[in-house]
N, C-alpha and C positions, 0 to 999 in steps of 0.2 A: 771425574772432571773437577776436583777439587770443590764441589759445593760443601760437603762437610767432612769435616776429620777433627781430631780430637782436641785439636785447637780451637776448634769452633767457639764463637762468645756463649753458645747456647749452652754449653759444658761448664763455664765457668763458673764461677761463688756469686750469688747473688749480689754481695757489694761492686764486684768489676764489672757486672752485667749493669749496676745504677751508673756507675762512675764512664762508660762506654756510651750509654744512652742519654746521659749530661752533655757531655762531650758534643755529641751530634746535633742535642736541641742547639746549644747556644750557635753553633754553624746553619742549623735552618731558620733561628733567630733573625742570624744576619744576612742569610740570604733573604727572607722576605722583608725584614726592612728595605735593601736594595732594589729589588726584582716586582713586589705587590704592590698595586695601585689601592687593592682593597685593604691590603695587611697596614700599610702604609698611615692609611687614613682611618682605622682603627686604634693605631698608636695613636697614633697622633690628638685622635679626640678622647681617650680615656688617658692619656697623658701617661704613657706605658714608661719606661725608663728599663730599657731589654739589659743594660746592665746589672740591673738589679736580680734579672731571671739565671739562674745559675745551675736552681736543682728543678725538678723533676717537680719536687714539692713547691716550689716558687709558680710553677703554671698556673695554680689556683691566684696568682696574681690577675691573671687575662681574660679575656671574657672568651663566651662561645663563640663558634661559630655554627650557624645552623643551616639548612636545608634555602631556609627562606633565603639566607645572606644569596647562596649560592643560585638562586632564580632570579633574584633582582639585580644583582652584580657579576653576572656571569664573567664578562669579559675584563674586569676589574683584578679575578683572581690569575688570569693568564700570566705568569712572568716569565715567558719566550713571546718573542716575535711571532705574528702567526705563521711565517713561512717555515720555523724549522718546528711547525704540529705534523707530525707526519701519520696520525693513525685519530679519528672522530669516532667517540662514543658517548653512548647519553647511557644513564641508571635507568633503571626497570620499570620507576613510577609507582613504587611498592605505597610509597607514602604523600602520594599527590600525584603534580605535574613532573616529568624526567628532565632531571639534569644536564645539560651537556658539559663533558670532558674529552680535552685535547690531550695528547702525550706526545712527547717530544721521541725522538730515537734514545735518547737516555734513558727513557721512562720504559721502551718494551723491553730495554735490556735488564732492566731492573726489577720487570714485569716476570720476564723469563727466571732470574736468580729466587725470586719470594716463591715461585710456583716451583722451581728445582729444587730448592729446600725443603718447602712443603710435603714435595714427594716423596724423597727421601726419608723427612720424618715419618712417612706411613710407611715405608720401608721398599719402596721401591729403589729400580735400580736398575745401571745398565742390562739388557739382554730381559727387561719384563717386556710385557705387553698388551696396552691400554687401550680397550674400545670405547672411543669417546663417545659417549650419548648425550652432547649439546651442541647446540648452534654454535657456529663461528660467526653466521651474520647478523641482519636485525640490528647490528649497534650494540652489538654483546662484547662485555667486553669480558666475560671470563670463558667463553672456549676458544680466545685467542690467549689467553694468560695461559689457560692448562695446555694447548697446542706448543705455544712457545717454553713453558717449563719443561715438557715431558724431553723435547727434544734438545733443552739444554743440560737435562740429568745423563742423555744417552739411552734413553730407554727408547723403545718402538711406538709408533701413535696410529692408532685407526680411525679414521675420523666417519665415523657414519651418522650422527646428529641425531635428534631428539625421534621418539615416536616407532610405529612401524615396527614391532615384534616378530615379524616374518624374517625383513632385512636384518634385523641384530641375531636372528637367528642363525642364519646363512653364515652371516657374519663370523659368528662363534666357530660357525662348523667349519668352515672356511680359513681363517685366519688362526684361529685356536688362542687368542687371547686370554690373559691370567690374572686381568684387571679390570672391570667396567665401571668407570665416572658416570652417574648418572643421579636423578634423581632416586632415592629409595626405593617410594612407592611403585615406580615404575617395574621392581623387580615381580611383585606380585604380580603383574600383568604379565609379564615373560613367562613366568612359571605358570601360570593358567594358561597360555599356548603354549609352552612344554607338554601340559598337560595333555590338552587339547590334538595336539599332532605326534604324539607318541615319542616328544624328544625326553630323555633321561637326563633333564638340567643336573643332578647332583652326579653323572657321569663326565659332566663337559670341562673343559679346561680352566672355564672359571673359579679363582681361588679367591678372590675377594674383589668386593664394592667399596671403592670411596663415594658415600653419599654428597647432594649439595641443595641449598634449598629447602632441606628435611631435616631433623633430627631424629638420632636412633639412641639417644640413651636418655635417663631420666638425671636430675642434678644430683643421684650418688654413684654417675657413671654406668649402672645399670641399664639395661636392655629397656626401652621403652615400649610399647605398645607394638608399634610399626616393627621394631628392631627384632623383637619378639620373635612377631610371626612369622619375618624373613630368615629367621634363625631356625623353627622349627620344623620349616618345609627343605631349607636347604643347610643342614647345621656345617657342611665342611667349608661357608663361606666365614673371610674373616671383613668385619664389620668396622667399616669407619667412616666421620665423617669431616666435614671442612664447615668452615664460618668464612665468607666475606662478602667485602659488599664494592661497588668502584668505587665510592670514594675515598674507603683508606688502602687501596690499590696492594692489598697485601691480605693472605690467608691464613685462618689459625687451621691448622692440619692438627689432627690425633694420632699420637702414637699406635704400635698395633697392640699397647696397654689400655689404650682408652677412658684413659683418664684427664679429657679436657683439650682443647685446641691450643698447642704452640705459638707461642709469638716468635718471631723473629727478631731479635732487639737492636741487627742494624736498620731494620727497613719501620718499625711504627714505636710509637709509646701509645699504652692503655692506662685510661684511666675509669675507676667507676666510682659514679657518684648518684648522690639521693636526691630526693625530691627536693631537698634545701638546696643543692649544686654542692654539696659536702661530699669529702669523698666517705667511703663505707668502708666497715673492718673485712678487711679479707676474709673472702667466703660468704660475706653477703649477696644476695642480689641488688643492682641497680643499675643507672643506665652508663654503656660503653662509651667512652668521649678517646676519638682518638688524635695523635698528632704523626701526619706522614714525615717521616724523614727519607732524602734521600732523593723525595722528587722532582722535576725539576721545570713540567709545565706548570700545573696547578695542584701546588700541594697546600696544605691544610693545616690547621692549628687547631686542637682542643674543637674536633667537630662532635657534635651531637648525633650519633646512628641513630639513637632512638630505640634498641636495642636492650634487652635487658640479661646481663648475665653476673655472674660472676668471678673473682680472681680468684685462684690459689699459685701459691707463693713456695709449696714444700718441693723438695726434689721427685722428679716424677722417676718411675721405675725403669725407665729409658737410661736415663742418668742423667736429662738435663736439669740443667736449675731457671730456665728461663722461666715467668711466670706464661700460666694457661687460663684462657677463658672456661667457664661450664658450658654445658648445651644453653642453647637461649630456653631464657623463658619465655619470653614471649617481645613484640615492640610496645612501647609506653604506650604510642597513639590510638593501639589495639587492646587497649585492657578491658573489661568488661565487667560492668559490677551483676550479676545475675541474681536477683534475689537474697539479697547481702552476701552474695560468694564473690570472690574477687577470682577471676581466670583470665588467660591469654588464649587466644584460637591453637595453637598449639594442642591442649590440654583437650580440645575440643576436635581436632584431628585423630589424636590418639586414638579417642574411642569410635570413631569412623574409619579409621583404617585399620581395626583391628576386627568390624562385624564382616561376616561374611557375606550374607546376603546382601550388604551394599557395591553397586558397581561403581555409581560416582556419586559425588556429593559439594554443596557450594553452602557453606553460613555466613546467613545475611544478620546482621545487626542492625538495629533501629529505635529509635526513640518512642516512649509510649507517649497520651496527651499524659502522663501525670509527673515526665519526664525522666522517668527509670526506662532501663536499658531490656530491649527486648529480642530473644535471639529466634532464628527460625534457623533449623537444618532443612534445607530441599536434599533429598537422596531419590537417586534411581537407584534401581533393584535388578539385579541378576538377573532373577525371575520376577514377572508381575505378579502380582497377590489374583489369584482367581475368585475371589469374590470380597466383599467390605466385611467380612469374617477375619478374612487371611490378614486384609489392609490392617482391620486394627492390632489384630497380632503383632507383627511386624514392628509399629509403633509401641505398643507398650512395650514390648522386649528393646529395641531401642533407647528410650525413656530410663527402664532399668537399669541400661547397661551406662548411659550419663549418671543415673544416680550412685549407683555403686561407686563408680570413680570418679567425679566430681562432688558429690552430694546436691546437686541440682541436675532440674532436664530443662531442654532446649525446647522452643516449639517444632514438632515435625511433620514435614510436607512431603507427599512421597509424589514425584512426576516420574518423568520418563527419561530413559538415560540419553536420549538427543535432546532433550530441553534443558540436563543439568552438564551435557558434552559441551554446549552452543555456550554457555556462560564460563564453564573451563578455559577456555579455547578461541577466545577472542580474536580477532584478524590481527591486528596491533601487537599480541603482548608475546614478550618471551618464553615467557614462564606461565602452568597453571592457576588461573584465578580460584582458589577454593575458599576466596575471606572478600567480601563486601560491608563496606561500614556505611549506612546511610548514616549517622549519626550531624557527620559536617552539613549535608546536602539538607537535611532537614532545621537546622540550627536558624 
């Protein structure tokens, strides 16, 4: 369906890919001068002169924009009329209170092209076939993105939504799909009722996972913890994952090299910069600032995800040249200084999704009175511990297994897996809760 072919800008020399993506700022330039009430009024009071903005590198002209702008001015960033919004979503609330986002019919079609790209880059393709494992409702707005991509590359979609390992089982057997979008972790749960009901998962049709939400590799591309252990239970699966978020309404997809999430370079520009607001030498970490091009309800300039990864710039073994993100490290707002160790909950999942005897687990952070940072892991257990022998076992082999791979342990609290299900699992949210930060609420 013409989404990629060898003309593609993704294929090109990195100079046509800057000079392509020049091009298109100074066009969103002039649309938001036009179209933003908020874009508008931000020129206007830092005395912008978007003539001046020409390269890529000129951005560092403009200020951010952040989270906060878009809570306080929500309808400021609209520039459609609200009657031609034809699709309401709000962000996740990963990092506060959730956003609302309008999209015009421009924007799903647009929606559709970043996601048929995206697939494609992980190597799908008409006549595959995808068992979606997320919501469409709730104000989600990426299992309508990957709904609308999969069916704008020509590929097949099953939409069975999040949870319920029985259904996705059926499912399989039934449908015989060759792709499952889902969260990671989730696969370890499938494969313990494979286990469980005597189904032969490294038998079924499934050829590979695009993960979302999770990451499976470490920042040298490597297999991470999680990715690991999904690899050694079912090693004929091929392992990828995605980066996005709504408000830069586009995804970085992994080659089936997996070396880094794809940009797109008609649909976003990435920037990463340090705690100065400097940008960083390629292949550093710091945090992702993006600029939507292309959109056309409420698109974005030089926003702040909060995000922390990195760029690289070399030709990836696929053969594009487009620049890739790394796995995230972690979000800024999440960093945690532990006993002079500096980590992200990432770092702090790995080693939880890789014990066995844990069945779920929620870390909470919180301020001590001496005001250092204090982590508690709550886990439920497989099995309960049969006496306060077993419990402290359990604990100290935990403890170890943070210190081995972080060089610090967490506090740990072992409850019950309906006390650490009920905080996962919230009535409201989309996604798994496994990171609470008192740190604000106590401040």
């Amino acid at each position: 369906m013409g989404v990629i072919n060898d003309r593609d800008i993704e294929f090109q020399s990195p100079e046509q890919i800057k000079l392509f993506q020049e091009s298109l700022l100074r066009k969103q330039l002039t649309y938001l001068q036009t179209h933003s009430r908020f874009y508008q009024r931000l020129f206007a009071e830092h005395h912008i002169n978007l003539s001046a903005i020409q390269t890529i590198e000129d951005l560092q002209q403009l200020p951010f924009t952040e989270k906060k702008d878009l809570q306080l001015f929500n309808e400021d960033f609209r520039c459609v009329p609200k009657e031609k919004i034809v699709d309401y979503i709000t962000t996740s609330g990963t990092l506060g209170a959730p956003v609302t986002f309008g999209c015009s019919d421009a924007d799903l079609d647009r929606l559709a092209l970043n996601e048929a790209k995206s697939f494609a880059c992980a190597g799908l393709k008409p006549g595959n076939v995808v068992q979606l494992m997320t919501t469409l409702d709730k104000r989600f707005m990426a299992g309508l993105a990957y709904f609308l991509g999969i069916r704008k590359l020509g590929a097949s979609i099953i939409r069975v939504g999040n949870g319920i390992p029985e259904l996705q089982w059926d499912t399989i057997e039934r449908m015989r799909p060759d792709t499952l979008m889902c969260v990671p972790s989730f696969i370890l749960r499938l494969m313990e009722y494979a286990q469980e009901h005597n189904i032969n998962h490294r038998a079924s049709s499934v050829k590979r996972i695009i993960g979302i939400g999770e990451g499976l590799r470490n920042q040298d591309f490597t297999l991470n913890m999680l990715g690991r252990r999904i690899h050694e239970r079912w090693p004929e699966l091929e392992l990828l994952a995605t980066y996005s978020s709504t408000e830069m309404s586009a995804t970085f997809s992994e080659c089936p090299y997996g070396l880094g999430g794809h940009v797109h370079p008609e649909l976003i520009i990435v920037e990463i910069v340090d705690e100065n607001n400097h940008p960083v030498p390629v292949g550093e970490p710091g945090e992702v600032v993006v600029t939507t091009l292309g959109v056309e309800a409420m698109p974005l300039l030089r926003f702040r995800t909060g995000d922390i990864a990195s760029m690289h710039t070399e030709q990836c073994a696929c053969g594009r040249w487009s620049y890739r993100l790394s796995p995230l490290v972690g979000r800024k707002n999440n960093m945690i200084k532990l006993k002079g160790t500096t980590l992200y909950p990432p770092a702090l999942n790995d080693v939880l999704d890789n014990t066995p005897y844990v069945e779920n687990y929620v870390v909470v952070v919180r301020l001590t009175e001496a005001g250092t940072d204090e982590v508690v892991v709550k886990i439920g257990l497989k099995e309960p511990p049969c006496d306060e022998g077993q419990r402290e076992e359990f604990i100290k082999s935990l403890k170890d297994s943070f210190r081995s791979r972080i060089r610090v342990a967490p506090i740990i609290e072992i409850c019950t897996q309906d006390e650490i299900r009920i905080i996962n699992f919230p009535a409201k949210s989309r996604k798994p809760i496994k990171f609470i930060d008192e740190r604000n609420m106590q401040a």
